[in-house]
ROGU-805771 format. One record per residue (C-alpha): residue in three letters; x, y, z. Coordinates in nm, 2 decimals, decimal comma, padded with zeros to 4 digits. Example, Ala and Ser with C-alpha at 12.3 -4.5 7.8 and 13.67 -1.06 7.14 Angstrom:
<rs>
  dolo      px      py      pz
   ALA   01,23  -00,45   00,78
   SER   01,37  -00,11   00,71
</rs>
This chain:
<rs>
  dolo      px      py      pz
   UNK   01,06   01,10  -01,44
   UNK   00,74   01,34  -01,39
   UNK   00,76   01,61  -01,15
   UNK   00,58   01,61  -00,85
   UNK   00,23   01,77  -00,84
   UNK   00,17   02,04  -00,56
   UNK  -00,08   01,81  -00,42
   UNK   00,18   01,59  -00,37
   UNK   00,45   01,77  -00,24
   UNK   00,22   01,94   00,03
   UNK   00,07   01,60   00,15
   UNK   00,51   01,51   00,16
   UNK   00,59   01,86   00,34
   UNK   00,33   01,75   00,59
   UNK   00,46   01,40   00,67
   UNK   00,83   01,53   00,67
   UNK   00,70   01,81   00,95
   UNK   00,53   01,56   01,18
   UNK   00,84   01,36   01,11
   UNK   00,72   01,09   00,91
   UNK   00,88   01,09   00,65
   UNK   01,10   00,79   00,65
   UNK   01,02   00,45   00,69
   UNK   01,11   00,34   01,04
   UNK   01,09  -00,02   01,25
   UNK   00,72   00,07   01,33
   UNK   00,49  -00,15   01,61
   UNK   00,71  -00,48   01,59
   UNK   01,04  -00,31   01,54
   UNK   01,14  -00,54   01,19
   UNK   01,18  -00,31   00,83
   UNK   00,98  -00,46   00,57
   UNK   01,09  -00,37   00,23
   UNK   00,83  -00,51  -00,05
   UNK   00,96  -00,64  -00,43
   UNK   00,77  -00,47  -00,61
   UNK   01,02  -00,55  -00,95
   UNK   01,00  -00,93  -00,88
   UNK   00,72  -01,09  -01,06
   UNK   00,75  -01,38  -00,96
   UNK   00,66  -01,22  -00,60
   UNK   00,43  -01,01  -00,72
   UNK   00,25  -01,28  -00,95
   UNK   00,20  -01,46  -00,60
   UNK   00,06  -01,18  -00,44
   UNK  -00,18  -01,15  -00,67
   UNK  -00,32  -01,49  -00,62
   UNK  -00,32  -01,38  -00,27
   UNK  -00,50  -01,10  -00,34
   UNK  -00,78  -01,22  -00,55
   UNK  -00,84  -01,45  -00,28
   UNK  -00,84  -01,29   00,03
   UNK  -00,87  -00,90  -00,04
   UNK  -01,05  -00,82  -00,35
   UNK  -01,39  -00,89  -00,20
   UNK  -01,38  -00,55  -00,05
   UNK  -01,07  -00,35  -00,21
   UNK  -01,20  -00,46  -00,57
   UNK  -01,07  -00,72  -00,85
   UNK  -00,88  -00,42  -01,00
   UNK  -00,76  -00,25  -00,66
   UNK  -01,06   00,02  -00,71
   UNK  -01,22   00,03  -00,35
   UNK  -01,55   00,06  -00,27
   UNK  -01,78   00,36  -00,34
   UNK  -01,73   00,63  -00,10
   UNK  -01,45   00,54   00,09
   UNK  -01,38   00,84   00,24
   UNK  -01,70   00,87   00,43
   UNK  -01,82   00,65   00,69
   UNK  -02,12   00,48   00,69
   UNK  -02,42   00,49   00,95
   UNK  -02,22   00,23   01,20
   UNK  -01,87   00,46   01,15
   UNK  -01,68   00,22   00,94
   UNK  -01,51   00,36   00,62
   UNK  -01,57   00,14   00,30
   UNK  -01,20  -00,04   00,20
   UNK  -01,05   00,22   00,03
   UNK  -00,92   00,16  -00,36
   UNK  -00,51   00,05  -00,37
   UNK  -00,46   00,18  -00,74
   UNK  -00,32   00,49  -00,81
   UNK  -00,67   00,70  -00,70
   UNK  -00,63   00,56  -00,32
   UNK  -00,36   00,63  -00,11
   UNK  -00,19   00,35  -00,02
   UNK   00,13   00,43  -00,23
   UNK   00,14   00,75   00,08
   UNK   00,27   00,50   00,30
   UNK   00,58   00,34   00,31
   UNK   00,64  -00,03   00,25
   UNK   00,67  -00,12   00,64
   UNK   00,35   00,08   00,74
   UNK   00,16  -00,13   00,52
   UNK   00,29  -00,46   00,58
   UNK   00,22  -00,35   00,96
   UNK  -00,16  -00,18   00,85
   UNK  -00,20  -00,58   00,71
   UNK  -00,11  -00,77   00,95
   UNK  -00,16  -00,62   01,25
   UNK  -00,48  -00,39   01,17
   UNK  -00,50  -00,07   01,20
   UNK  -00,61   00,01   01,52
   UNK  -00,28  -00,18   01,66
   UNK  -00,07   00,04   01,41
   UNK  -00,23   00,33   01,54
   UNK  -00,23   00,25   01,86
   UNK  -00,61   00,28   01,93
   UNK  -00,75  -00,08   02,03
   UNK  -01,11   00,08   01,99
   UNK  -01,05   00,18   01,60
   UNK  -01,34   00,08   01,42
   UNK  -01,26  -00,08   01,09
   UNK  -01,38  -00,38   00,90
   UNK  -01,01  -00,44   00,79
   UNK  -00,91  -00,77   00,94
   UNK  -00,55  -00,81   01,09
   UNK  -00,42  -01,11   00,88
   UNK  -00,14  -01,24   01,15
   UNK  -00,21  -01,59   01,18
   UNK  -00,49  -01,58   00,83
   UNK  -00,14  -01,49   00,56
   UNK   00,26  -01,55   00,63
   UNK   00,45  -01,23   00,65
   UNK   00,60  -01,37   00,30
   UNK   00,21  -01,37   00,13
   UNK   00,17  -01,00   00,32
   UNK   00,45  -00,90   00,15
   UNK   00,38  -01,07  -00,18
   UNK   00,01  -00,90  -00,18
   UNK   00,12  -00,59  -00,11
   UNK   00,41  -00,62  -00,34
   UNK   00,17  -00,69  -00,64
   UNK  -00,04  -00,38  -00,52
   UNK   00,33  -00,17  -00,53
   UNK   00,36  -00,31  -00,88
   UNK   00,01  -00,15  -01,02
   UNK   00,10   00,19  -00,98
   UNK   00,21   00,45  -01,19
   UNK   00,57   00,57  -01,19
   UNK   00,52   00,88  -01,04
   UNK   00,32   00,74  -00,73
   UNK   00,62   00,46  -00,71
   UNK   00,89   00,73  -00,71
   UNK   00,67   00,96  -00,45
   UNK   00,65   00,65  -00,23
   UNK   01,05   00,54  -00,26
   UNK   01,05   00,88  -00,13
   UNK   00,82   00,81   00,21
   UNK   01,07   00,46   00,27
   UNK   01,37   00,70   00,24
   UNK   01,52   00,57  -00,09
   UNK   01,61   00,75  -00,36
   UNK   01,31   00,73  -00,61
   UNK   01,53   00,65  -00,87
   UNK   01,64   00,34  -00,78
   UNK   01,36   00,21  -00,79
   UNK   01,25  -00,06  -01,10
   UNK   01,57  -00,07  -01,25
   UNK   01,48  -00,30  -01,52
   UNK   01,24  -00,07  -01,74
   UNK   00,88  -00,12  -01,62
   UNK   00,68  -00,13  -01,97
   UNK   00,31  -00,23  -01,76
   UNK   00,19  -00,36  -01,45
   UNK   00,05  -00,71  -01,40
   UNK  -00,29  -00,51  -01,32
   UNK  -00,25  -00,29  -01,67
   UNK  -00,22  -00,68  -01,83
   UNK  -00,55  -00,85  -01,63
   UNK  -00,78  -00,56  -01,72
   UNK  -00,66  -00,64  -02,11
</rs>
């Protein structure tokens, strides 16, 4: 297993000081855990996906342009989900929450402004959990093992049959 980056293990000192490190029971008080390592799952999701999120988040997870920056009405482009985004930050239940709920609900601010629909009621929590499982199954070890770390598991636990390439690494063939 790589070692950490200091980028990495500042962004991790940060979220363990504001005390967010672990995954908790978040805004409806259930603990999602995604299956990342079942492909059958993560196959699924990625039907889901094509279908209902890679309009804005890209075919191959890449985002829009500029995503960091909001545009002239204050909404940020969707962000990319590959390894160059930073959904793999988050834990597992934070993003099942983030997708169903919307943000604004996860954060608390009803006022948020975001294009990102809530999907409660559009996806079951089964295909929420299937998308973002497929997403999970894209990245690169390292970001896998830094986010086992952000849902409070040991990061190497994780995968336990060898994981030789993503679905993603095999549609972009």
């Amino acid at each position: 297993m790589k070692t950490l980056s200091i980028s990495h293990l500042l962004v991790l000192l940060c979220l363990v000081s504001a005390g967010l490190y672990a995954a908790d029971k978040g805004t409806d008080g259930v603990l999602v855990a995604l299956q990342a390592d079942d492909l059958k799952v993560v196959q699924a999701g990625e039907v889901v996906y094509q279908a209902n999120c890679a309009a804005c988040h890209g075919k191959y997870l890449e985002g829009q342009p500029n995503w960091r920056q909001r545009d002239a009405n204050g909404y940020l482009p969707a962000p990319p989900h590959d390894a160059e985004g930073h959904t793999w930050h988050h834990a597992d239940d934070l993003l099942f929450e983030i997708t169903k709920y919307g943000p604004g609900a996860v954060i608390g601010d009803k006022n948020y402004k975001t294009l990102m629909p809530a999907y409660q009621g559009l996806l079951s929590d089964d295909e929420i959990i299937a998308v973002l499982s497929f997403i999970k199954n894209t990245w690169p070890e390292e970001e896998r093992a830094w986010q086992e770390q952000v849902n409070g598991n040991d990061p190497n636990t994780f995968g336990t049959v060898e994981k030789k390439s993503s679905l993603l690494d095999q549609l972009k063939k």
